[in-house]
C-alpha positions as CSV (number, residue, x, y, z in Angstrom):
1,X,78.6,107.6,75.4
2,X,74.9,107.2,74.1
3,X,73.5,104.4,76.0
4,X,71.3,103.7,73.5
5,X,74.0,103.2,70.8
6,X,74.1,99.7,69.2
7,X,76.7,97.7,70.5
8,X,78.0,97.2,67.0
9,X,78.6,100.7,66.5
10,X,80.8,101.5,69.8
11,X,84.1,102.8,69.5
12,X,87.5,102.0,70.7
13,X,86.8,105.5,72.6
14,X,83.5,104.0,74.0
15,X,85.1,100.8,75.0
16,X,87.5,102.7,77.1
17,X,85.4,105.0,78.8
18,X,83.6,101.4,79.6
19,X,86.7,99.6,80.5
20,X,87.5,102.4,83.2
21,X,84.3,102.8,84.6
22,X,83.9,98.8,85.2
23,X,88.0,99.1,87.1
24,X,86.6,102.0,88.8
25,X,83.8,100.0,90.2
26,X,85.3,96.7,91.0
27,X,88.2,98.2,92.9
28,X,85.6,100.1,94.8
29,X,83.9,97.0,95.7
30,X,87.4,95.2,96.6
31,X,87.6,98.6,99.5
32,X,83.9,97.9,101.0
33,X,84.4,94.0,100.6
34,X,84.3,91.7,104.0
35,X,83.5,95.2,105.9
36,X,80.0,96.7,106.9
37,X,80.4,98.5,103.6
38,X,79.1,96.2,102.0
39,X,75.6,96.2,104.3
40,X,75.5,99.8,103.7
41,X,75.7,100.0,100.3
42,X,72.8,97.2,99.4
43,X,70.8,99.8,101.6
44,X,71.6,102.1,99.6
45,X,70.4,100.2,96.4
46,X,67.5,99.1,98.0
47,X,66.2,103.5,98.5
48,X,67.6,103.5,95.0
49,X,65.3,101.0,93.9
50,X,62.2,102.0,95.9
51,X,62.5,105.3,94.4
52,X,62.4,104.3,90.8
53,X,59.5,101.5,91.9
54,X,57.7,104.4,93.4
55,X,58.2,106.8,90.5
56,X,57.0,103.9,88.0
57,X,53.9,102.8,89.7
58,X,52.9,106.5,91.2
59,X,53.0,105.9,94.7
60,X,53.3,109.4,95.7
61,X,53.6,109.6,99.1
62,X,56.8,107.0,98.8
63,X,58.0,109.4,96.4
64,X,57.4,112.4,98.5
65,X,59.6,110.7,101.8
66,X,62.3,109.6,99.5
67,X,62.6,112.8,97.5
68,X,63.1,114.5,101.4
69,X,66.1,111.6,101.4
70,X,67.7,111.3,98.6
71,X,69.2,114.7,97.8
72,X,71.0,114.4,101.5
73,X,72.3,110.6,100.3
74,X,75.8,111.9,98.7
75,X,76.4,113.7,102.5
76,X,75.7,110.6,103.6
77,X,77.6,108.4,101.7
78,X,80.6,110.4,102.9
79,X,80.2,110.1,106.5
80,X,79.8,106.2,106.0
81,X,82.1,105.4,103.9
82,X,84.9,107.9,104.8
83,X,87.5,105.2,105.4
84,X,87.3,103.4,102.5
85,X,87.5,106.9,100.5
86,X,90.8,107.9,102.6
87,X,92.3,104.4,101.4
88,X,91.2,105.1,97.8
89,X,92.8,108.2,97.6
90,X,96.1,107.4,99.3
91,X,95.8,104.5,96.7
92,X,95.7,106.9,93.9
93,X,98.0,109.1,95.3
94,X,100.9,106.8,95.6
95,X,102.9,106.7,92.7
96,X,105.6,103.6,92.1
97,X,108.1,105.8,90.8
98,X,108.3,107.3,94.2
99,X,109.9,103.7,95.1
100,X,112.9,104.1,92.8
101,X,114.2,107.5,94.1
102,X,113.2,107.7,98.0
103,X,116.1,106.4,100.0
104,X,115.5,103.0,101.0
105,X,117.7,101.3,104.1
106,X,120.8,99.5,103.5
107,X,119.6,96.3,104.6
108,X,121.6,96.1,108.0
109,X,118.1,97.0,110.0
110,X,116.3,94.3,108.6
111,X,118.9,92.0,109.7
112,X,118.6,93.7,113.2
113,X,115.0,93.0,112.8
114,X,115.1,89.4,112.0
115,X,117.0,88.6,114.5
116,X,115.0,90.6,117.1
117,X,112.0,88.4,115.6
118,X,113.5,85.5,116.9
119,X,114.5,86.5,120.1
120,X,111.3,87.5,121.1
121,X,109.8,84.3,119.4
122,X,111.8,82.1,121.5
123,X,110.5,84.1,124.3
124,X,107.1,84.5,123.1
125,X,107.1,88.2,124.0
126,X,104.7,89.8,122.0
127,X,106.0,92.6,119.4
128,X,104.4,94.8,116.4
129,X,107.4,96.7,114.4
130,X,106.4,98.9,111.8
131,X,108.5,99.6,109.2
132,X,107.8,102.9,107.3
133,X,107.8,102.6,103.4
134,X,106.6,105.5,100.8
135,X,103.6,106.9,103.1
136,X,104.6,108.7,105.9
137,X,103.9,107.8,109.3
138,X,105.0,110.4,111.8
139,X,101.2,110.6,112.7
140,X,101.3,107.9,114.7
141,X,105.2,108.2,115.6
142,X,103.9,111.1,117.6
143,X,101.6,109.3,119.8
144,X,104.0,107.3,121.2
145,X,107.4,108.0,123.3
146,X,110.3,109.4,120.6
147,X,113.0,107.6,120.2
148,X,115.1,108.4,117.3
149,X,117.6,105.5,117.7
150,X,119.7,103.1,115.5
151,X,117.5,100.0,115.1
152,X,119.2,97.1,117.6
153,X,118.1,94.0,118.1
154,X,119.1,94.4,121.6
155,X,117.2,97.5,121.9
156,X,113.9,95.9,120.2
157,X,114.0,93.4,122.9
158,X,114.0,95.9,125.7
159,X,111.3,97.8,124.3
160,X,108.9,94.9,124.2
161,X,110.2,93.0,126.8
162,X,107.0,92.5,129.4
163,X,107.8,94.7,132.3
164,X,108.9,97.8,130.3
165,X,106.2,100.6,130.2
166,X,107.0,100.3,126.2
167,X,105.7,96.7,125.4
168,X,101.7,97.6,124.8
169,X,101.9,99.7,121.2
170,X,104.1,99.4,118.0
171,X,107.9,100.5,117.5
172,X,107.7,102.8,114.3
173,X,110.9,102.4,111.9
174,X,111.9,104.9,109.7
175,X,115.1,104.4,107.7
176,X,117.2,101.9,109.8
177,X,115.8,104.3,113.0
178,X,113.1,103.5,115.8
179,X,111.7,106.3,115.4
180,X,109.1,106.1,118.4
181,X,108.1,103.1,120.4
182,X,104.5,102.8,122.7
183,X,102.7,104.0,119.6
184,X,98.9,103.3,118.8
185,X,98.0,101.9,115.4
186,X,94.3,101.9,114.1
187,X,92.1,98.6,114.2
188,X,91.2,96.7,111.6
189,X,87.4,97.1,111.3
190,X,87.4,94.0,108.2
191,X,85.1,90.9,109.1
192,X,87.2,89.1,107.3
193,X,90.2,88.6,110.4
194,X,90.1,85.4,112.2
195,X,88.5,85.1,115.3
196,X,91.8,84.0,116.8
197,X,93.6,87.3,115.8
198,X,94.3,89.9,118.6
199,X,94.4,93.1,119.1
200,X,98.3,93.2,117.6
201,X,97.1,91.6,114.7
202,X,94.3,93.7,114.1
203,X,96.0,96.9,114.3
204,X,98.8,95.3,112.1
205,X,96.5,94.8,109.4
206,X,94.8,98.1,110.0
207,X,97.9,100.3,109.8
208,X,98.8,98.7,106.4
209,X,94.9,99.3,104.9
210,X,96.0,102.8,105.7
211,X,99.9,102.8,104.6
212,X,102.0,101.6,102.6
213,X,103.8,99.8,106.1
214,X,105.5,96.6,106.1
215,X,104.1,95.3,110.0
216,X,105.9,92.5,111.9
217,X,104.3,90.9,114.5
218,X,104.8,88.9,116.9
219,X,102.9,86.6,119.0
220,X,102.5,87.1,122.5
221,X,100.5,83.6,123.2
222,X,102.4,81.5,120.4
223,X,105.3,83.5,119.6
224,X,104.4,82.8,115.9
225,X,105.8,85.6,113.8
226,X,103.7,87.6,111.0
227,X,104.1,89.8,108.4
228,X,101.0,92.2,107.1
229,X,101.3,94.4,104.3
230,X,98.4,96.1,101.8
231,X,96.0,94.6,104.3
232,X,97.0,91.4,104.4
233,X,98.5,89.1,107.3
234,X,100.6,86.3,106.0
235,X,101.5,84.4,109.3
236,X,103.8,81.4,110.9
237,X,106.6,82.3,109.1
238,X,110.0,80.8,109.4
239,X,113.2,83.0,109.7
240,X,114.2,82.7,106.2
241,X,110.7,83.8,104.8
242,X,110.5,86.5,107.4
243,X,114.2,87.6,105.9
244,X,113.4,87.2,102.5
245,X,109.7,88.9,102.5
246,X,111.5,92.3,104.5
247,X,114.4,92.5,101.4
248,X,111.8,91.8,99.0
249,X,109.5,94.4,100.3
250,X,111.7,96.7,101.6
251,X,114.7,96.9,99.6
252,X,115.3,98.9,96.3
253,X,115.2,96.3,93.0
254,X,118.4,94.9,92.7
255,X,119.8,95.4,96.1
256,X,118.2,92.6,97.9
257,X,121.0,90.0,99.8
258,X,121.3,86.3,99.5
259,X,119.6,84.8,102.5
260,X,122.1,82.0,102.8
């Protein structure tokens, strides 16, 4: 498009290729947003705008320095920003059809997990269960302990009960199996957490900035009970909502149970 073209003249092609562009750029700024992206990148306007200062008013020394910097900026903005450019590709690379044809669970480890939830509510042992979705996670199933067993409530509560070497790290679930317990999830880096969030809840919310995951957590000081997905902790849950958000998030269309 000629950016000198009269805005009266565009074309529905034109108002596309605009239209794209401007989602491009504001779901970039929704990555980089409440994290030290967002520092970064207003650094990187600022060089931007020197330059162009520099070049308009012929200040050729500043010129000279930035023309050394600039051409090395792209290499730059890689190492940075690498991952927030890992999360937009997996982003782009997920595709919702993928939803309606993987096999989802049946619903009967959800239940196992609900009631595992409470359990270790009651006893305020802390707990992070991750429940695997589209986006593989046997990464970080292999940096924990394999398990390969049916998901129990019973066994849930002997994994995170306090004197087990298990408790510290996050059960992985793959398909009504605990796949591997004692895993390591990455930390949120976003300044956007509360202060009052842990180190559960941070690597809650990071694994699902990262995945597709659906993260239970529970609290070891309160015994409140979370849910993270997408980046997001929605937290103090009741039983029912924890039931209903794991069959709405989890379950094909159609298949979710009646909570009762």
């Amino acid at each position: 498009m000629d950016l000198a073209q009269p805005l009266g003249l565009l074309g529905w092609r034109d108002l596309v290729d605009l239209l794209v562009v401007g989602l491009v750029v504001y779901n970039l700024l929704l990555l980089i947003r409440g994290t030290g992206g967002v520092r970064i990148l207003v650094g990187i306007l600022v060089l931007a705008a020197a330059a162009w200062i520099a070049a308009l008013l012929r200040l050729d020394t500043l010129r000279a320095s930035l023309n050394y910097l600039l051409p090395a900026l792209p290499i730059v903005i890689v190492v940075l920003f690498q991952n927030q450019i890992r999360r937009a590709l997996a982003r782009v690379g997920r595709n919702p059809l993928l939803r309606l044809t993987t096999d989802q669970t049946d619903g009967s480890g959800i239940e196992e997990i609900v009631v595992a939830a409470q359990a270790l509510s009651v006893r305020k042992l802390g707990a992070l269960i991750v429940v695997e979705r589209i986006d593989g996670l046997r990464d970080y199933a292999e940096n924990g302990i394999v398990l390969d067993a049916a998901v129990s409530h019973d066994l849930l509560l002997t994994i995170f009960a306090r004197d087990t070497p298990l408790h510290d790290g996050a059960a992985i679930v793959q398909k009504d199996r605990i796949a591997a317990a004692a895993c390591f999830l990455p930390l949120t880096t976003s300044a956007g957490v509360s202060i009052e969030h842990g180190t559960r809840h941070r690597a809650a919310i990071g694994i699902t900035e990262e995945t597709d995951a659906v993260v239970v957590v529970v609290s070891e000081e309160t015994g409140r009970i979370s849910i993270a997905q997408e980046g997001r902790l929605t937290g103090d849950l009741t039983l029912r909502e924890l039931r209903n958000q794991l069959f709405e998030l989890l379950l094909a269309p159609g298949t979710a149970r009646s909570s009762g």
